[in-house]
C-alpha positions in Angstrom: -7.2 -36.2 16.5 -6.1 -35.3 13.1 -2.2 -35.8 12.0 -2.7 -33.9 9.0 0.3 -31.3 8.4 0.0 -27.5 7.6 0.8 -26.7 3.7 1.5 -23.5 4.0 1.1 -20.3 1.4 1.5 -16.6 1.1 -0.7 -14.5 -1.0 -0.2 -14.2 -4.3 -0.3 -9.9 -3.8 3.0 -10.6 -1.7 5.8 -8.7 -3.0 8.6 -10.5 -1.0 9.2 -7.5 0.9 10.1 -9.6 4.0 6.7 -9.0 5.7 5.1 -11.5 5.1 2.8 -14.1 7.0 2.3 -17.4 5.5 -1.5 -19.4 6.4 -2.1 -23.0 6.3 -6.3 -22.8 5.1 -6.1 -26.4 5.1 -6.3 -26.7 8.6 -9.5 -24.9 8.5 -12.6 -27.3 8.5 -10.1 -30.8 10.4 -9.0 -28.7 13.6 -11.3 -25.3 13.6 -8.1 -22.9 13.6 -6.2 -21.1 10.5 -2.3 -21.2 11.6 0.0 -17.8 10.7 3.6 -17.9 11.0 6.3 -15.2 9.7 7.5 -16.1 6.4 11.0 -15.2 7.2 10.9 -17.7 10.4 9.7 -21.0 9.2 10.6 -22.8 12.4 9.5 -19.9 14.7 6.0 -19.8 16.7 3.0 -19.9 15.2 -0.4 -18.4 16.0 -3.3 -20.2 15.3 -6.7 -18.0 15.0 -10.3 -19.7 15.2 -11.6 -19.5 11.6 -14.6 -17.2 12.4 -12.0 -14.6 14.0 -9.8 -15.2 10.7 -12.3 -14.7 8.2 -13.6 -11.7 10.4 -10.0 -10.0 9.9 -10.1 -10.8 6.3 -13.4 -9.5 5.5 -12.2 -6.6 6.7 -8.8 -6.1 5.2 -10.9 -6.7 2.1 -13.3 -4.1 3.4 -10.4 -1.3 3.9 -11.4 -1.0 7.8 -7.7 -1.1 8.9 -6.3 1.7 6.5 -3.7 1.3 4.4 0.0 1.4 5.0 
């Protein structure tokens, strides 16, 4: 079991509108998972996504298959 601890980021597109996710990619190849939380929540839940699924959503995002806001 790893002890290693999430360093977490937002992207650097983020305009610090207030919503915003942060990621910790580091976690990525030690546990399998890529953690999300709410940037304005830093002690609140957290999701963790298996890293296939995750890059799946970002592939698309990148893609455009979601729309845009």
């Amino acid at each position: 079991m790893t002890t290693e601890s999430p360093r977490w980021f937002k992207s650097s597109y983020s305009s610090n509108g207030g919503a915003c996710v942060e990621i910790a990619a580091n976690l990525a190849v030690s546990r399998g998972t890529v953690p999300v939380r709410d940037s304005k929540d830093l002690s609140g839940p957290t999701l963790s996504f298996p890293v296939a699924s995750f890059t799946s959503f970002v592939a698309g995002v990148k893609a455009g298959d979601f729309g845009t806001v």
